[in-house]
C-alpha positions in Angstrom: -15.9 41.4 33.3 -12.3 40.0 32.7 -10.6 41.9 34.8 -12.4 40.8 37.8 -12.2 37.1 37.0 -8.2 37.5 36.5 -7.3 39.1 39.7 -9.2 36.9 41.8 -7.8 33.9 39.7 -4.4 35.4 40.6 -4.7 36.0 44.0 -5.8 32.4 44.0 -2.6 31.2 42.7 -0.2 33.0 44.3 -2.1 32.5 47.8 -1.0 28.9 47.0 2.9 29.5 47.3 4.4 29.5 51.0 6.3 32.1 52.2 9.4 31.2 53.9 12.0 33.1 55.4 15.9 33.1 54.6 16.9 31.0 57.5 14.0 28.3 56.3 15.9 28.5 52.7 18.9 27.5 54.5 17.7 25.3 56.5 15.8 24.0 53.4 18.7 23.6 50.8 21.0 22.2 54.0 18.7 19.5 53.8 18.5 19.2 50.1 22.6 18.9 50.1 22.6 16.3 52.6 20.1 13.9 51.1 22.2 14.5 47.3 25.2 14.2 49.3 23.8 10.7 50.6 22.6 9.4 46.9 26.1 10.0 45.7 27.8 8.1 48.5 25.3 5.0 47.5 25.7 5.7 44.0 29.1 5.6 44.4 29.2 2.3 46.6 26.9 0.8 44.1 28.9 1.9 41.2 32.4 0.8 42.5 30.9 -2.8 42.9 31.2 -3.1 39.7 34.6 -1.2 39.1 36.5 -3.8 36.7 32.7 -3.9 34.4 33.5 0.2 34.4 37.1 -0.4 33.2 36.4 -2.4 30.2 33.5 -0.2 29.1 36.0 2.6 29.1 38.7 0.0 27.7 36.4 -1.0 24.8 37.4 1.9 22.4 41.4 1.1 22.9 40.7 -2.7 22.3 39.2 -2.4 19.5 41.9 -0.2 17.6 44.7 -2.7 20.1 45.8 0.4 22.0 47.2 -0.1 25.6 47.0 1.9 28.2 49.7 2.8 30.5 50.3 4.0 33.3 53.4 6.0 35.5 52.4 6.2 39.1 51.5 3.8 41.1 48.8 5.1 41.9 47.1 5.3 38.8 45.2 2.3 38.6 43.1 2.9 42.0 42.7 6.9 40.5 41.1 5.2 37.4 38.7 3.0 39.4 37.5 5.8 41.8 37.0 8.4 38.7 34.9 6.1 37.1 33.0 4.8 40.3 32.5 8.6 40.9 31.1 9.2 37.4 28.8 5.8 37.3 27.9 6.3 40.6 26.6 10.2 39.5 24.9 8.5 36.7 23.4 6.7 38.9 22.3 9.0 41.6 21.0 11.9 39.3 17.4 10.7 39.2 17.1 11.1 42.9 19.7 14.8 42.9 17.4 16.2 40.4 14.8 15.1 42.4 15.8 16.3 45.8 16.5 19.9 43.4 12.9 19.8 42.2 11.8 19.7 45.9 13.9 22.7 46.6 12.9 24.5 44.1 9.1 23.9 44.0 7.8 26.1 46.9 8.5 28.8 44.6 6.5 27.7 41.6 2.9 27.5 41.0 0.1 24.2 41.2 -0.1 23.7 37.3 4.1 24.2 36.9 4.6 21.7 39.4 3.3 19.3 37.1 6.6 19.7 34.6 8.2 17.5 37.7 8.6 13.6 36.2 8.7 15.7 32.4 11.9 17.3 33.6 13.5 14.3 35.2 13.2 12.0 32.2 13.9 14.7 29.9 16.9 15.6 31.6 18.1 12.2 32.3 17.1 10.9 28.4 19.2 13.6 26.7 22.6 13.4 29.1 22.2 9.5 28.0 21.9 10.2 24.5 24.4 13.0 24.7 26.6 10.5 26.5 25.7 7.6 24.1 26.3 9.5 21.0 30.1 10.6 22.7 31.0 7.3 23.0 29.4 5.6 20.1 30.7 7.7 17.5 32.8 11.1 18.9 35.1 8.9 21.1 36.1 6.2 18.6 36.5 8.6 15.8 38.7 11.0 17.6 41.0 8.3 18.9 41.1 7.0 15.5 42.1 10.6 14.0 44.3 11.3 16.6 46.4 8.3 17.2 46.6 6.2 14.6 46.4 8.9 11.1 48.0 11.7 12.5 50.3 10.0 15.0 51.1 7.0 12.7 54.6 7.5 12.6 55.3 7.6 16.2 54.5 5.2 18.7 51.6 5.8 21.0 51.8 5.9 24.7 48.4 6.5 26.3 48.8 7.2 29.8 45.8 6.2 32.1 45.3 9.9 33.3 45.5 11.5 30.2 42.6 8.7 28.5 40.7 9.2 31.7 40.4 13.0 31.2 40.0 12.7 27.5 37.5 10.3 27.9 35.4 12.1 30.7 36.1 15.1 28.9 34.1 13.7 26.1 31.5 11.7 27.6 30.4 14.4 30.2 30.6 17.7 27.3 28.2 16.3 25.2 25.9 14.5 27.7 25.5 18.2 29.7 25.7 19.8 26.1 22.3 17.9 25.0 20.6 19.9 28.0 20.2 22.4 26.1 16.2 22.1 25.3 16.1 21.8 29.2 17.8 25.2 29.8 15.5 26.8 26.9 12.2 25.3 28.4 13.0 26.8 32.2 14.2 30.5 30.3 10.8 29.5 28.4 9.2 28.9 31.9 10.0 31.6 33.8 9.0 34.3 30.7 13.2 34.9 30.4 13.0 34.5 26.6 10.2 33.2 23.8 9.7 31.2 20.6 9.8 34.3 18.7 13.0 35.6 20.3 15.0 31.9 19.8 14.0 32.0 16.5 15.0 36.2 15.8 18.5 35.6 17.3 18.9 32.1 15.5 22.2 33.3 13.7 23.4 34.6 17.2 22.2 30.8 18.5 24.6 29.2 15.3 27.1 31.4 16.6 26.9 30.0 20.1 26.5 26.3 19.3 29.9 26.4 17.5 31.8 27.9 19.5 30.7 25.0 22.3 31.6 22.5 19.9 34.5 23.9 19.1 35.4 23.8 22.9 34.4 20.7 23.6 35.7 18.9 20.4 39.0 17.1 20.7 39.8 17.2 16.9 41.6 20.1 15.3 39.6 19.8 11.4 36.3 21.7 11.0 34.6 18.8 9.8 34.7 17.3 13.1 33.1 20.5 14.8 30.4 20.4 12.9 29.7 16.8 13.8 29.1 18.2 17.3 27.4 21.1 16.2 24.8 19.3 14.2 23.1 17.8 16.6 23.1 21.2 18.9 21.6 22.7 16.1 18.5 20.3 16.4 18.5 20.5 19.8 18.1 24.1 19.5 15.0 23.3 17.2 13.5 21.2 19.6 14.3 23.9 22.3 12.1 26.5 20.3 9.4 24.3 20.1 9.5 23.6 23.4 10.2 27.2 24.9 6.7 27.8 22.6 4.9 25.3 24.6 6.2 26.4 28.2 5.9 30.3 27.6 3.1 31.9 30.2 1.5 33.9 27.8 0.9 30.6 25.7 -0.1 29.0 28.8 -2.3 31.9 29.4 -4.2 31.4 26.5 -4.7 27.9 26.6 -6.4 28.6 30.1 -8.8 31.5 28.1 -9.4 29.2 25.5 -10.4 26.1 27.9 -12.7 28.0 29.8 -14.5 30.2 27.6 -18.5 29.2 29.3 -17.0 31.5 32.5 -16.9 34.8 30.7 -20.3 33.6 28.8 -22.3 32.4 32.4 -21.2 35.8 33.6 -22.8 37.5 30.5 -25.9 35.4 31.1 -26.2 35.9 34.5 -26.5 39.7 33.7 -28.6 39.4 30.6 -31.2 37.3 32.9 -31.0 39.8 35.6 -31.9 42.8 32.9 -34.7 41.3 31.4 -36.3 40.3 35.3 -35.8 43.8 36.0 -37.5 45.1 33.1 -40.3 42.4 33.1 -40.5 43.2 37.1 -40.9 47.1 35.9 -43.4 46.7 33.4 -45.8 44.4 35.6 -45.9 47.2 38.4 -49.0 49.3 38.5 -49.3 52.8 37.3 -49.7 55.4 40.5 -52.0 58.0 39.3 -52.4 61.2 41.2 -55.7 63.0 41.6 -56.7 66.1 39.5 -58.7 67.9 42.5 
């Protein structure tokens, strides 16, 4: 009696996806890049209102260790300000990008995965911060420390504006899109890509991988340093195996079996009942008895 409930529960769900042609795609992710296209211009308005703020946050690791920064075009100063209007006004704008890439994306998905929507957003946007914060807080200050002041102490330091700029972005923007990593595991999770089981077989293959990110993305040359960045991957990973665990279809299959159990049992009812009419109807009828003559 399974098989009977699961097909029609199936044909349910995928009667609720729309089908759309390739022109509507277009037409469909046109309009998705124009609305992101339109947060990032505010975002960017709103974010270079408040240019000069923006400089001294980036400023505040070279003031503290009294480094200045220089620069050799003339230009340089109004290529520092739009840079980091762009970034803060990104910042600023993802909530409603991610959003606009959710709507894109969703025709294609099913009723009960479209509830991952607000989930996603503030999972994605919580760990860029905290891959951000933890870039500036610590990785940022430590390398310039390292960098300029031990190994460069007998020289004298000249830190252009372009060359802090990209170091500092460079920084900020590896590790915030490096702590996405649950986020990539839970949509491989979601669409039945990978599993639990399989994150956790190829976990040597997974060390193998985060260190070789943070050794790309880390600006210091001793291995101590990479495994500063590589620690935290690591426990990302973790969290990205319990979460690929949670988000798996066959997991979510079984929660749905296991929250509707009295379907399979009405059904089994419903029959029983039926028998034991049939048989009560069978023995009340009367007995025809032919004649012997």
């Amino acid at each position: 009696m399974d098989d009977p409930v699961k097909s029609v529960r199936s044909a349910l769900t995928r009667a609720e996806l729309p089908g759309m042609s390739l022109i509507e795609h277009l037409e469909e992710l046109r309009k998705r890049v124009i609305h992101s296209a339109v947060y990032l211009v505010i975002g960017f308005a709103v974010a270079y209102a408040f240019h000069e703020r923006l400089y001294g946050f980036i400023q505040a690791p070279l003031d503290q260790l009294h480094i200045p920064l220089n620069f050799t075009h003339p230009t340089d100063g109004l290529t520092l300000y739009l840079k980091t209007s762009f970034v803060g006004g990104a910042i600023l704008a993802s909530p409603f990008v991610l959003f606009q890439i959710w709507l894109f994306i969703s025709p294609g998905m099913y009723a009960h995965e479209k509830r991952y929507v607000w989930p996603f957003m503030s999972a994605t946007i919580g760990l860029f911060l905290a891959g951000a914060y933890f870039g500036y807080r610590w990785v940022l200050p430590g390398a310039i420390k390292v960098l300029v002041l031990d190994y460069g102490h007998r020289f004298h330091p000249i830190l252009t504006i372009e060359d802090y700029t990209g170091f500092f972005l460079a920084i900020i923007l590896g590790l915030g899109i490096a702590f996405e990593l649950p986020i990539l595991m839970f949509f491989l999770a979601l669409f039945g890509i990978v599993d639990a089981r399989f994150l956790l077989r190829n976990f040597n293959y997974g060390i193998i991988l985060i260190f070789l990110i943070a050794g790309a993305i880390c600006p210091l040359p001793d291995p101590w340093s990479m495994c500063l960045f590589a620690c935290p991957l690591l426990v990302l990973y973790l969290l990205g195996v319990g979460v690929a665990f949670l988000a798996h279809p066959s997991r979510r299959k079984s929660k749905v079996k296991s929250r509707e159990p009295g379907l399979g049992i009405l059904v089994l009812a419903l029959v029983r009942l039926s028998a034991l009419l049939n048989g009560q109807r069978q023995a009340n009828r009367p007995l025809r008895t032919s004649p012997l003559w």
